[in-house]
SETIDREN-286501 format. One record per atom (N, C-alpha, C): x, y, z; atom name. Coordinates in nm, 2 decimals. Example, Ala and Ser with C-alpha at 12.3 -4.5 7.8 and 13.67 -1.06 7.14 Angstrom:
REM SETIDREN-286501
+--------+--------+--------+------+
!   east !  north !     up ! atom !
+--------+--------+--------+------+
!   1.32 !  -0.57 !   0.78 !    N !
!   1.23 !  -0.45 !   0.78 !   CA !
!   1.32 !  -0.33 !   0.78 !    C !
!   1.28 !  -0.22 !   0.71 !    N !
!   1.37 !  -0.11 !   0.71 !   CA !
!   1.29 !   0.00 !   0.79 !    C !
+--------+--------+--------+------+
This chain:
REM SETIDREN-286501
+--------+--------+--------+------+
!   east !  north !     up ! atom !
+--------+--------+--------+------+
!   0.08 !  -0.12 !   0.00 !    N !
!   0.00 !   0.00 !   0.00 !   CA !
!   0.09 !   0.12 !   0.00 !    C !
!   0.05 !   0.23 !  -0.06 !    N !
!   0.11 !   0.35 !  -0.15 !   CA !
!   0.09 !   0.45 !  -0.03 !    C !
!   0.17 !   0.51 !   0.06 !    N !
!   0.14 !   0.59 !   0.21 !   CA !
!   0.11 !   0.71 !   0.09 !    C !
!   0.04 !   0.84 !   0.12 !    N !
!   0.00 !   0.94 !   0.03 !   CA !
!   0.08 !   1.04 !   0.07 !    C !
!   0.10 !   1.13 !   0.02 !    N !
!   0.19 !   1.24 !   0.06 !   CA !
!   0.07 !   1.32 !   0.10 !    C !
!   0.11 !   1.38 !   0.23 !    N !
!   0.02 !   1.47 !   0.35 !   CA !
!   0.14 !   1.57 !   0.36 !    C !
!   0.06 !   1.74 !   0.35 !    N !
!   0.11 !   1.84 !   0.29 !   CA !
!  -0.04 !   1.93 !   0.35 !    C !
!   0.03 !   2.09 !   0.39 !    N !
!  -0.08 !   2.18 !   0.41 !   CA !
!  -0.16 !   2.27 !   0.30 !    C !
!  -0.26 !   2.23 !   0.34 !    N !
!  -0.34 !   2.31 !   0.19 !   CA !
!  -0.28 !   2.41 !   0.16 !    C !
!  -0.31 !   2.45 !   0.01 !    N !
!  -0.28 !   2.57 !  -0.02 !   CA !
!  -0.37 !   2.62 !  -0.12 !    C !
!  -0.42 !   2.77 !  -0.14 !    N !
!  -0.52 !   2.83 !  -0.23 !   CA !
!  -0.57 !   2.78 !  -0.35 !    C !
!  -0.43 !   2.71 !  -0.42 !    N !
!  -0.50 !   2.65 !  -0.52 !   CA !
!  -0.57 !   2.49 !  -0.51 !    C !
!  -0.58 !   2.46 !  -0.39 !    N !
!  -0.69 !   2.39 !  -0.38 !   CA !
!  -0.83 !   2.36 !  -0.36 !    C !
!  -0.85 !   2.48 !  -0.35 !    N !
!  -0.99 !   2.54 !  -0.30 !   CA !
!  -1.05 !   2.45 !  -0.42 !    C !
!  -1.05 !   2.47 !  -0.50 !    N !
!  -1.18 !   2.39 !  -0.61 !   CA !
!  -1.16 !   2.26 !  -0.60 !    C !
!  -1.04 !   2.18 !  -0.61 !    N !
!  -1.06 !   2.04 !  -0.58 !   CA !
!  -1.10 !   2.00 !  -0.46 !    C !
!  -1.07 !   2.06 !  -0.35 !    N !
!  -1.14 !   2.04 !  -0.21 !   CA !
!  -1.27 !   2.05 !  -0.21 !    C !
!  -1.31 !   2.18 !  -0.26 !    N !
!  -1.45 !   2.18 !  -0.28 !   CA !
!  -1.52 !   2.07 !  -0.33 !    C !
!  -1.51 !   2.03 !  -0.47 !    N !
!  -1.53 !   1.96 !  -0.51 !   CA !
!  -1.53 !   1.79 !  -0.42 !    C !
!  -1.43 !   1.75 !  -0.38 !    N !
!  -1.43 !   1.63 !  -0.30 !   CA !
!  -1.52 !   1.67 !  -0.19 !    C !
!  -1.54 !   1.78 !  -0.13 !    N !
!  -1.61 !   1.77 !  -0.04 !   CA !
!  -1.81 !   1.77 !  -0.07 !    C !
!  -1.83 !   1.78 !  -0.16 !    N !
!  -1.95 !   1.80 !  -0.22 !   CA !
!  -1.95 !   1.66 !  -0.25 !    C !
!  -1.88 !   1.60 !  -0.28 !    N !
!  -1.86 !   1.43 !  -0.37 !   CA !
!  -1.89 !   1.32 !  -0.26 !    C !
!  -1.85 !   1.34 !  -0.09 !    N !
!  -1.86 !   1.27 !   0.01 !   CA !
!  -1.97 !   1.29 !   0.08 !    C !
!  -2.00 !   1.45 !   0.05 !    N !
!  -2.15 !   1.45 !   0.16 !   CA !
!  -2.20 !   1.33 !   0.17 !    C !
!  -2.24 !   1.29 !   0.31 !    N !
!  -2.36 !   1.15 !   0.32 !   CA !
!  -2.42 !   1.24 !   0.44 !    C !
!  -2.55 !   1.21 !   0.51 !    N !
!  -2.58 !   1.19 !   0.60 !   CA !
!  -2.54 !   1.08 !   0.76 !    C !
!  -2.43 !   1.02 !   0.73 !    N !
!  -2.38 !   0.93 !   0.78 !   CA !
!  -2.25 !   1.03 !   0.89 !    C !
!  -2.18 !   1.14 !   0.81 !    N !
!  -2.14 !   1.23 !   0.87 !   CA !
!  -2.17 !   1.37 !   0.91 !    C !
!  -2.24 !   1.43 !   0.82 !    N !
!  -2.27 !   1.56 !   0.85 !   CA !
!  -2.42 !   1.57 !   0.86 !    C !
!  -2.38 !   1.71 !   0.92 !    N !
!  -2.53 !   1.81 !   1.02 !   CA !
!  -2.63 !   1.90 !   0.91 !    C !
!  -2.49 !   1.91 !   0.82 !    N !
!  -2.51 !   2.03 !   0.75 !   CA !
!  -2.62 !   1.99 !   0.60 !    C !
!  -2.72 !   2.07 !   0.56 !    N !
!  -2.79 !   1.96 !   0.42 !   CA !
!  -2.72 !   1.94 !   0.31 !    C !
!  -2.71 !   1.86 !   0.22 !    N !
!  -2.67 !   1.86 !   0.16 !   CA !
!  -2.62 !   2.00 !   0.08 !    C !
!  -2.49 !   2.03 !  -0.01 !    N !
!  -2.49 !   2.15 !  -0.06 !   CA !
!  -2.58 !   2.16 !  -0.19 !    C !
!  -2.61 !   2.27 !  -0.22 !    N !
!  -2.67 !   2.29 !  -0.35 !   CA !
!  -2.60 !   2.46 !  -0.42 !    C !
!  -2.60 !   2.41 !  -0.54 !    N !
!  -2.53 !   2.54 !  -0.63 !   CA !
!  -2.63 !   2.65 !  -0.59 !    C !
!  -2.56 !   2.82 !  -0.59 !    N !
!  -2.39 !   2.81 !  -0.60 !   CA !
!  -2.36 !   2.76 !  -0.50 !    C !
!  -2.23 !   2.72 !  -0.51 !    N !
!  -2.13 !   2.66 !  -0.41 !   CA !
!  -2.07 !   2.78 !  -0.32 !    C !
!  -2.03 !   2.81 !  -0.21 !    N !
!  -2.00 !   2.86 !  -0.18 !   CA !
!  -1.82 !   2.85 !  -0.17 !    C !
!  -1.75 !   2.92 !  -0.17 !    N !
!  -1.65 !   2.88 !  -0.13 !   CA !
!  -1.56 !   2.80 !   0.00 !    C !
!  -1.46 !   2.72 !  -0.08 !    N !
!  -1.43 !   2.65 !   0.04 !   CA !
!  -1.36 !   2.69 !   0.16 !    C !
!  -1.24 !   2.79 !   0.12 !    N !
!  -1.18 !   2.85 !   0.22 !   CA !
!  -1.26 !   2.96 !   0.23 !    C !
!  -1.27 !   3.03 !   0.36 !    N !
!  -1.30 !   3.12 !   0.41 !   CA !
!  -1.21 !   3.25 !   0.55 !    C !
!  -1.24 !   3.32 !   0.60 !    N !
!  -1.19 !   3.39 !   0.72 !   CA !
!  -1.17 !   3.26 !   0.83 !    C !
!  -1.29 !   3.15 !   0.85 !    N !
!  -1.30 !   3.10 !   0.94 !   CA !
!  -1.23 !   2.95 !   0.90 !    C !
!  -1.19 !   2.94 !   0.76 !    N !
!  -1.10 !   2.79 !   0.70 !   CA !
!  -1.05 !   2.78 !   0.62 !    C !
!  -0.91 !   2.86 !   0.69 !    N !
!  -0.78 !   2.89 !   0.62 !   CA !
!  -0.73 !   2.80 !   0.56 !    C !
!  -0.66 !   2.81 !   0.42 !    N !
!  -0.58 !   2.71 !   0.40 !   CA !
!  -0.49 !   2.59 !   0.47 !    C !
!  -0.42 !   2.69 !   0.60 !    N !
!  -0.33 !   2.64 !   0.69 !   CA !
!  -0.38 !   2.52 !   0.81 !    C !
!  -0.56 !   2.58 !   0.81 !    N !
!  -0.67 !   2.45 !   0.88 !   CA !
!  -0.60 !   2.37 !   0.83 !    C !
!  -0.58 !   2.32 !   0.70 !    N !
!  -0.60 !   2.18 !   0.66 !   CA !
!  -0.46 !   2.09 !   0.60 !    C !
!  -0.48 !   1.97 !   0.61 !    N !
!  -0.39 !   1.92 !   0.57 !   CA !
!  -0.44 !   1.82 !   0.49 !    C !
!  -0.38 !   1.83 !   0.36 !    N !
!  -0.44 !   1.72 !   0.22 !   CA !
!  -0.32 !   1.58 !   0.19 !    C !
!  -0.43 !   1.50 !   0.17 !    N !
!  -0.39 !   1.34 !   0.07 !   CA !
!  -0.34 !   1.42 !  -0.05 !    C !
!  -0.22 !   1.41 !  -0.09 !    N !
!  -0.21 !   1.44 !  -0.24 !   CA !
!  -0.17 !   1.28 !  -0.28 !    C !
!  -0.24 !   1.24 !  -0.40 !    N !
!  -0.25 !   1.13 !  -0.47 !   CA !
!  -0.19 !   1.13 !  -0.59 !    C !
!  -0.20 !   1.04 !  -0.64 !    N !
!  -0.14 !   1.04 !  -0.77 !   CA !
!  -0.17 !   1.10 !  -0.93 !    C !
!  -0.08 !   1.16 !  -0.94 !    N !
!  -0.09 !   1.27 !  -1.07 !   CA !
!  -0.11 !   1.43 !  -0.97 !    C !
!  -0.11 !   1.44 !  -0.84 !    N !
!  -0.11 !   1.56 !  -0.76 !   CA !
!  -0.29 !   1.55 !  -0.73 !    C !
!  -0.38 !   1.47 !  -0.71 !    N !
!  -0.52 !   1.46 !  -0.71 !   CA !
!  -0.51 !   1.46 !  -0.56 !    C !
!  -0.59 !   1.57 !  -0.52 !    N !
!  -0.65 !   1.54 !  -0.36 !   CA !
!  -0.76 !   1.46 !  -0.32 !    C !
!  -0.67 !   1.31 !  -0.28 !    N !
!  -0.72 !   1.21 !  -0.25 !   CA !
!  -0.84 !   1.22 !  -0.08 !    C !
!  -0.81 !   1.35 !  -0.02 !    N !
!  -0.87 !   1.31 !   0.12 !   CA !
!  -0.82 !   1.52 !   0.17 !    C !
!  -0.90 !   1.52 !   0.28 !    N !
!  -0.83 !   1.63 !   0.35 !   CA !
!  -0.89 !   1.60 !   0.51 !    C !
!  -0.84 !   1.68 !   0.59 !    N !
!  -0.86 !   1.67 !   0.73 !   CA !
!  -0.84 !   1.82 !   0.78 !    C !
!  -0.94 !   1.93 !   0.85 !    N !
!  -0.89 !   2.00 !   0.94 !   CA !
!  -0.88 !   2.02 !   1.09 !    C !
!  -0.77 !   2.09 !   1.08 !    N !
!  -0.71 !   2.05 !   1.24 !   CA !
!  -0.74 !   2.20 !   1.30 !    C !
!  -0.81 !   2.23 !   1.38 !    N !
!  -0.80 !   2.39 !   1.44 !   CA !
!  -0.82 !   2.41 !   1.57 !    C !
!  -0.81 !   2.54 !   1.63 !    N !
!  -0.85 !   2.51 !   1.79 !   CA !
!  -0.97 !   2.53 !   1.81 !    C !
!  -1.00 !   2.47 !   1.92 !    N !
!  -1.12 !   2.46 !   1.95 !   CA !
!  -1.23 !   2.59 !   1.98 !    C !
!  -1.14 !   2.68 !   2.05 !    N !
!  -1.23 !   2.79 !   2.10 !   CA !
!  -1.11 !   2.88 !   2.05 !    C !
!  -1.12 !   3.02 !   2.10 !    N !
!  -0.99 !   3.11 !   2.08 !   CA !
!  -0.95 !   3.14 !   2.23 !    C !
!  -1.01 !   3.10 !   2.31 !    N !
!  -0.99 !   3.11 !   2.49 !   CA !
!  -0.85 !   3.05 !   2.50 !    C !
!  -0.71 !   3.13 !   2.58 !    N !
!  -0.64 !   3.06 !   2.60 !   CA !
!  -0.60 !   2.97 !   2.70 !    C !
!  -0.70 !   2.95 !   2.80 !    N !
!  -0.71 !   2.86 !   2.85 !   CA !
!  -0.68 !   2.70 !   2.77 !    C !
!  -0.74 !   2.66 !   2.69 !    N !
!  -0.74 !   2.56 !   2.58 !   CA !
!  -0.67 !   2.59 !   2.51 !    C !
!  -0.56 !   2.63 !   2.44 !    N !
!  -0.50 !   2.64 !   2.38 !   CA !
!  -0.39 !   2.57 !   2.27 !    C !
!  -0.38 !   2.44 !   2.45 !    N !
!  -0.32 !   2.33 !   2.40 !   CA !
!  -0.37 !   2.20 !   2.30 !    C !
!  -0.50 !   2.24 !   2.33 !    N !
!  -0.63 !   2.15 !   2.24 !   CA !
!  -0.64 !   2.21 !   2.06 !    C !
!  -0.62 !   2.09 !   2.07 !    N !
!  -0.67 !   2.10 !   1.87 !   CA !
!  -0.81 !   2.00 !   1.82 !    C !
!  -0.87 !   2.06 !   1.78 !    N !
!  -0.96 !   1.93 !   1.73 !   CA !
!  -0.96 !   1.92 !   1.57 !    C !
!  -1.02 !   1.81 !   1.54 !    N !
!  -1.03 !   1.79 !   1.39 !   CA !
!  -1.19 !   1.81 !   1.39 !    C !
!  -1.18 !   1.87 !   1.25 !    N !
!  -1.31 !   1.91 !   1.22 !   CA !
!  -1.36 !   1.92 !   1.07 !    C !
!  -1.31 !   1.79 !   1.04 !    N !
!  -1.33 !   1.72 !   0.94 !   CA !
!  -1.29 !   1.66 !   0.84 !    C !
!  -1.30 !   1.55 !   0.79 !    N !
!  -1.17 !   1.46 !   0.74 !   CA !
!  -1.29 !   1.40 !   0.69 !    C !
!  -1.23 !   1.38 !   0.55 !    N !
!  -1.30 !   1.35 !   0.39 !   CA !
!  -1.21 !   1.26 !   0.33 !    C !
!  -1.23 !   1.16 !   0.28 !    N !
!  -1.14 !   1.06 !   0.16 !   CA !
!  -1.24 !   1.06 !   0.05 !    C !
!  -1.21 !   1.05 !  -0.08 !    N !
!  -1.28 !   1.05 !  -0.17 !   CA !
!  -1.30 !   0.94 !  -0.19 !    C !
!  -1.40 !   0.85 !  -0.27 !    N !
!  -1.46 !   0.71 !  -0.27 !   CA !
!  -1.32 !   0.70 !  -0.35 !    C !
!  -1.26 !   0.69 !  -0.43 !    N !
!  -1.13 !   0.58 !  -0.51 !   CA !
!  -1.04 !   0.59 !  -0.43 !    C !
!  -1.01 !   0.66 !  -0.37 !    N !
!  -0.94 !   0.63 !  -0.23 !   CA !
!  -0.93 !   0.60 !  -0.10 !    C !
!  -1.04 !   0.53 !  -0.05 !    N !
!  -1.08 !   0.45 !   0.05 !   CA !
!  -1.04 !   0.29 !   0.05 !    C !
!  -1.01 !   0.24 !   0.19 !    N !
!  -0.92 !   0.12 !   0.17 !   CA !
!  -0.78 !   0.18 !   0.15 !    C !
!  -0.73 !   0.28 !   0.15 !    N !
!  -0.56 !   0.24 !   0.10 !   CA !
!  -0.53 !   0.33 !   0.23 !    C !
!  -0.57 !   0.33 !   0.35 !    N !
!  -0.49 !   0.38 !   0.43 !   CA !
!  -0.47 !   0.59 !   0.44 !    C !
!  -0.56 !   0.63 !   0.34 !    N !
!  -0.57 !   0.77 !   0.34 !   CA !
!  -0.60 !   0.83 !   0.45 !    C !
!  -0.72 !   0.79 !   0.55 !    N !
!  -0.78 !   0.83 !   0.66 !   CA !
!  -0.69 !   0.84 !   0.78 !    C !
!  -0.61 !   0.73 !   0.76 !    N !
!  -0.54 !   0.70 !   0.86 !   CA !
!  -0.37 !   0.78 !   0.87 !    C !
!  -0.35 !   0.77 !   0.76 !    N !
!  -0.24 !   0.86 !   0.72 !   CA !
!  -0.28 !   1.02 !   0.75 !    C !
!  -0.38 !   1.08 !   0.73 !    N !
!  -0.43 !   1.16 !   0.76 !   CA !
!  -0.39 !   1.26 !   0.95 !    C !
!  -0.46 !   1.07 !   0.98 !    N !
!  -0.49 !   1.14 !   1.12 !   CA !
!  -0.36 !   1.15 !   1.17 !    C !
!  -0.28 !   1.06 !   1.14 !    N !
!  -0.13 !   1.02 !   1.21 !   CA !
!  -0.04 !   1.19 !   1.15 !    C !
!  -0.10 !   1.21 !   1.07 !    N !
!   0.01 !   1.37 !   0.99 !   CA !
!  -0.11 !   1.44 !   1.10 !    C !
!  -0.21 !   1.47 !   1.16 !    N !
!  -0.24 !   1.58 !   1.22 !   CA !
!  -0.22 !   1.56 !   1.34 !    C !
!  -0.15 !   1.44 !   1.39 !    N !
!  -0.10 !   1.44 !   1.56 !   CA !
!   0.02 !   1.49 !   1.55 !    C !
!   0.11 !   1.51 !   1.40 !    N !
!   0.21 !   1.55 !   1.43 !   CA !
!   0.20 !   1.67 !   1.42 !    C !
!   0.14 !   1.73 !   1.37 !    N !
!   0.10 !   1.86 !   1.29 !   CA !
!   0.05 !   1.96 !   1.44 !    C !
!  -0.05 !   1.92 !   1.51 !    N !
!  -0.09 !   1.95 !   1.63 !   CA !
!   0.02 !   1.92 !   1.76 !    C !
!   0.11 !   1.87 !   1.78 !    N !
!   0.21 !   1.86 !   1.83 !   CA !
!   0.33 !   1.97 !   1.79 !    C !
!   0.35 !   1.97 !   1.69 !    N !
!   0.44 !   2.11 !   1.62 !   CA !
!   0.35 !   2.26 !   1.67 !    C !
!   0.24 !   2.24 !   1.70 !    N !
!   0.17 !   2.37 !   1.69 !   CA !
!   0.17 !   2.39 !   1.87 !    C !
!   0.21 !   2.29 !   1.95 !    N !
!   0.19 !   2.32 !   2.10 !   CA !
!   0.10 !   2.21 !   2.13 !    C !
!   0.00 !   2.16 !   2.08 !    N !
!  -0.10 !   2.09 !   2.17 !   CA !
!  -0.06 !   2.02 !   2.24 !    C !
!  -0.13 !   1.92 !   2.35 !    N !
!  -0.08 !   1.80 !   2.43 !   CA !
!  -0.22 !   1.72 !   2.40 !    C !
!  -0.30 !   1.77 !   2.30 !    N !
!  -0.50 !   1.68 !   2.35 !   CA !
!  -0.51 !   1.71 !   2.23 !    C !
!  -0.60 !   1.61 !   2.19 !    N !
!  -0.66 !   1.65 !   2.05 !   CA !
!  -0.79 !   1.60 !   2.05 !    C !
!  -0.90 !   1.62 !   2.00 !    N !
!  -1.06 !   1.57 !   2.06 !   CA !
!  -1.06 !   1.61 !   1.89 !    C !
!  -1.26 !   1.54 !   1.87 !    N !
!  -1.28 !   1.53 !   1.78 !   CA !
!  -1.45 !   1.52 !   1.77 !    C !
!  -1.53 !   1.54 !   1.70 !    N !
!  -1.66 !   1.47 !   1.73 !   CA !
!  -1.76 !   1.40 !   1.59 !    C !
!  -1.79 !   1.31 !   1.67 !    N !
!  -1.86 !   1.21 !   1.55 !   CA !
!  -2.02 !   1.17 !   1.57 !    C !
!  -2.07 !   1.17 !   1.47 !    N !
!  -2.22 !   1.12 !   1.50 !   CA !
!  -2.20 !   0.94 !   1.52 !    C !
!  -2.29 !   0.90 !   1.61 !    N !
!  -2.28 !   0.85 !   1.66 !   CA !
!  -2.32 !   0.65 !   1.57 !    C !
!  -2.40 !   0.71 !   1.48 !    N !
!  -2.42 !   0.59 !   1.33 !   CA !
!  -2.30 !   0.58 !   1.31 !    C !
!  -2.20 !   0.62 !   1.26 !    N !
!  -2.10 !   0.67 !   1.18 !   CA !
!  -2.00 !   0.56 !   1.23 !    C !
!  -1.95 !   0.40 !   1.25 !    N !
!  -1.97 !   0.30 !   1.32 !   CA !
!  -1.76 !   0.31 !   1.23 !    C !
!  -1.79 !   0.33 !   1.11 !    N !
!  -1.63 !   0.31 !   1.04 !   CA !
!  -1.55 !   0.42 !   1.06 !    C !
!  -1.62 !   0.52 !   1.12 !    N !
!  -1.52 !   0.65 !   1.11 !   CA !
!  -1.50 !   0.60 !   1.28 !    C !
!  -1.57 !   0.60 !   1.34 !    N !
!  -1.56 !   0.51 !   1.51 !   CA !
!  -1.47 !   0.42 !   1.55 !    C !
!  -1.42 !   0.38 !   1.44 !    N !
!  -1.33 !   0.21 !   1.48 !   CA !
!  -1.18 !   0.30 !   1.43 !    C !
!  -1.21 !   0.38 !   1.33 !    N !
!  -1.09 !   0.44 !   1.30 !   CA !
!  -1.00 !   0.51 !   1.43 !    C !
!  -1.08 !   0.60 !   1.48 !    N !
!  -1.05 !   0.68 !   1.54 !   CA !
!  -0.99 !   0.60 !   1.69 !    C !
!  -1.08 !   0.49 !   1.72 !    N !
!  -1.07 !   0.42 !   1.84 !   CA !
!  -0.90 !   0.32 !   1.80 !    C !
!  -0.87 !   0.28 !   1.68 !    N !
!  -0.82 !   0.21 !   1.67 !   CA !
!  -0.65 !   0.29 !   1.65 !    C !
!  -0.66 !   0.47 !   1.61 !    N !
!  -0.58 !   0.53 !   1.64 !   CA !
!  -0.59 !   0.64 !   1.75 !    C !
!  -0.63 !   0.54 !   1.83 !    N !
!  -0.61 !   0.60 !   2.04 !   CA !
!  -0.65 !   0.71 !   2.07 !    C !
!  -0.80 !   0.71 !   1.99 !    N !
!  -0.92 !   0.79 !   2.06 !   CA !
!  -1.00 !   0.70 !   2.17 !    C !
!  -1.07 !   0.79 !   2.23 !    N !
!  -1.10 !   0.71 !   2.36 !   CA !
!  -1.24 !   0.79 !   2.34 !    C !
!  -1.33 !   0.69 !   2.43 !    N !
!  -1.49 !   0.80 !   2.43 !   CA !
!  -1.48 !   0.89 !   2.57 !    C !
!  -1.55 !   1.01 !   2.52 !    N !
!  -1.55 !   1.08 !   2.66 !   CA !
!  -1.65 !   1.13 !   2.69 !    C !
!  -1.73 !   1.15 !   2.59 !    N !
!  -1.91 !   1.19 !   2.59 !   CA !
!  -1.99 !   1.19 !   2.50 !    C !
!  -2.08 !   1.17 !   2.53 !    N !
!  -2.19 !   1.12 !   2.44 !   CA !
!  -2.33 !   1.23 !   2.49 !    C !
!  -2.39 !   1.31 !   2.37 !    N !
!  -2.44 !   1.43 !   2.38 !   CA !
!  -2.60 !   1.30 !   2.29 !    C !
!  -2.74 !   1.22 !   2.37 !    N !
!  -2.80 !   1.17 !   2.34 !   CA !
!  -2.91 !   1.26 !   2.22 !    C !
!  -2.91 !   1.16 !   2.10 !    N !
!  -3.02 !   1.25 !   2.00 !   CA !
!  -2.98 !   1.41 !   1.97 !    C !
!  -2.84 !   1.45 !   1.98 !    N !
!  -2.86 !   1.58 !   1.94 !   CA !
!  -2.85 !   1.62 !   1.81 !    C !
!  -2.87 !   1.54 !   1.73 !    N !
!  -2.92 !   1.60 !   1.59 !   CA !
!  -3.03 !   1.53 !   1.52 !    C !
!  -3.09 !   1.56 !   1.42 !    N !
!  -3.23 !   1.49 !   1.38 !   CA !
!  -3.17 !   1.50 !   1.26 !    C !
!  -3.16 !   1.36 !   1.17 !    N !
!  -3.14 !   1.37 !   1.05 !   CA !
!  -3.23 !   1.26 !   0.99 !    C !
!  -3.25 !   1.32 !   0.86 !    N !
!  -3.33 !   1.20 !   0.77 !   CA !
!  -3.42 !   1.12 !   0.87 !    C !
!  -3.46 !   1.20 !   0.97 !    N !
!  -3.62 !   1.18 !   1.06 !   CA !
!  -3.57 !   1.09 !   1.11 !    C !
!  -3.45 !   1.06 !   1.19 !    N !
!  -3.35 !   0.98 !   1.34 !   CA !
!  -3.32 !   1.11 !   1.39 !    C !
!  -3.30 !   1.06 !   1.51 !    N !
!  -3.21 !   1.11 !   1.64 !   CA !
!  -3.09 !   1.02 !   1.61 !    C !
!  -2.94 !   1.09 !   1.61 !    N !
!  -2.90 !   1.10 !   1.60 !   CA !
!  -2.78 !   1.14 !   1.71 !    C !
!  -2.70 !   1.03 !   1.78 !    N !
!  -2.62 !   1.12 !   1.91 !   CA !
!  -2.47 !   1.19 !   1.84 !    C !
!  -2.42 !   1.30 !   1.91 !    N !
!  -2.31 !   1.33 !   1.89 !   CA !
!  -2.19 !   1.28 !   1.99 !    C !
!  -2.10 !   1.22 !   1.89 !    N !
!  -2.01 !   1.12 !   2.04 !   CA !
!  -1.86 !   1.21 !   2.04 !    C !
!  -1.84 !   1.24 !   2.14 !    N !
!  -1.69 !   1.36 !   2.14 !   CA !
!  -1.61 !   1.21 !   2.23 !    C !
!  -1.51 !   1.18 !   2.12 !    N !
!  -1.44 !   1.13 !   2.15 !   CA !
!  -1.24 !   1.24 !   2.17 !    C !
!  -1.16 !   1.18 !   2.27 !    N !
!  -1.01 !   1.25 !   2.24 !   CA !
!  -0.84 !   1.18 !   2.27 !    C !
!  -0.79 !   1.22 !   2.29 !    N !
!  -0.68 !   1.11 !   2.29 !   CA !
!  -0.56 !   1.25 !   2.33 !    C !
!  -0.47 !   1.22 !   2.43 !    N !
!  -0.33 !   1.27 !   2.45 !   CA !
!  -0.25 !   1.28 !   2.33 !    C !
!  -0.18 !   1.36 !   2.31 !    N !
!  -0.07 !   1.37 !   2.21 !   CA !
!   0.10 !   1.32 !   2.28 !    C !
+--------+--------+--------+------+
């Protein structure tokens, strides 16, 4: 298996990002409705290029992305990073993208100060769950039915892990 090269976004990936991220919506992860044209843009004030770190694949194709940011701007927490969202595209699932991913943003969040990194998942979401658990997230709360999707309840599970 082909490890991906993991690298921090940069502007000119806004449209391929975009694009992958419009390609994975399911209900299985997000809150958010599906998107519909126009698209808005991907980076914004609040999702810097520097948020993110990309799968570059083969031929330079953004196979996956993941962002890493802090949680609040309080510096109390400061040392906390969470991920706030991590995408693989369907032809690159199975090859270790996800995982590659998460292991480049414990390093990446370690370079930046953190010592904690948390994250949160709906609680269906059973393969993004085994991932996370299997790279030394731990559960720490479980927020019951807080979202309604496709007419379920839905729990939010905030799982985190030490750096």
């Amino acid at each position: 298996m082909h490890t991906p090269l993991i690298r921090t976004a940069r502007l000119a990936d806004q449209a391929a990002l975009g694009e992958l991220d419009r390609a994975v919506w399911s209900p299985l992860h997000a809150v958010q409705p599906a998107p519909q044209p126009p698209y808005d843009p991907f980076f914004d004030s609040n999702h810097r290029p520097d948020h993110y770190l990309v799968a570059e694949g083969e031929q330079g194709a953004v196979d996956g992305y993941l962002r890493l940011a802090r949680p609040t701007p309080l510096a109390c927490n400061a040392h906390v990073r969470q991920i706030q969202g991590l995408a693989v595209a369907e032809s690159a699932r199975g090859r270790g993208v996800g995982r590659a991913l998460l292991r480049a943003s414990f390093d990446e969040a370690r370079r930046q100060g953190a010592t904690r990194i948390t994250l949160r998942v709906l609680g269906h979401n059973a393969p993004a769950r085994a991932l996370y658990e299997a790279e030394g997230f731990a559960l720490e709360g479980v927020l019951p039915g807080e979202f309604l999707l496709e007419g379920a309840y839905v729990d939010d599970v905030l799982m985190g892990r030490a750096l």
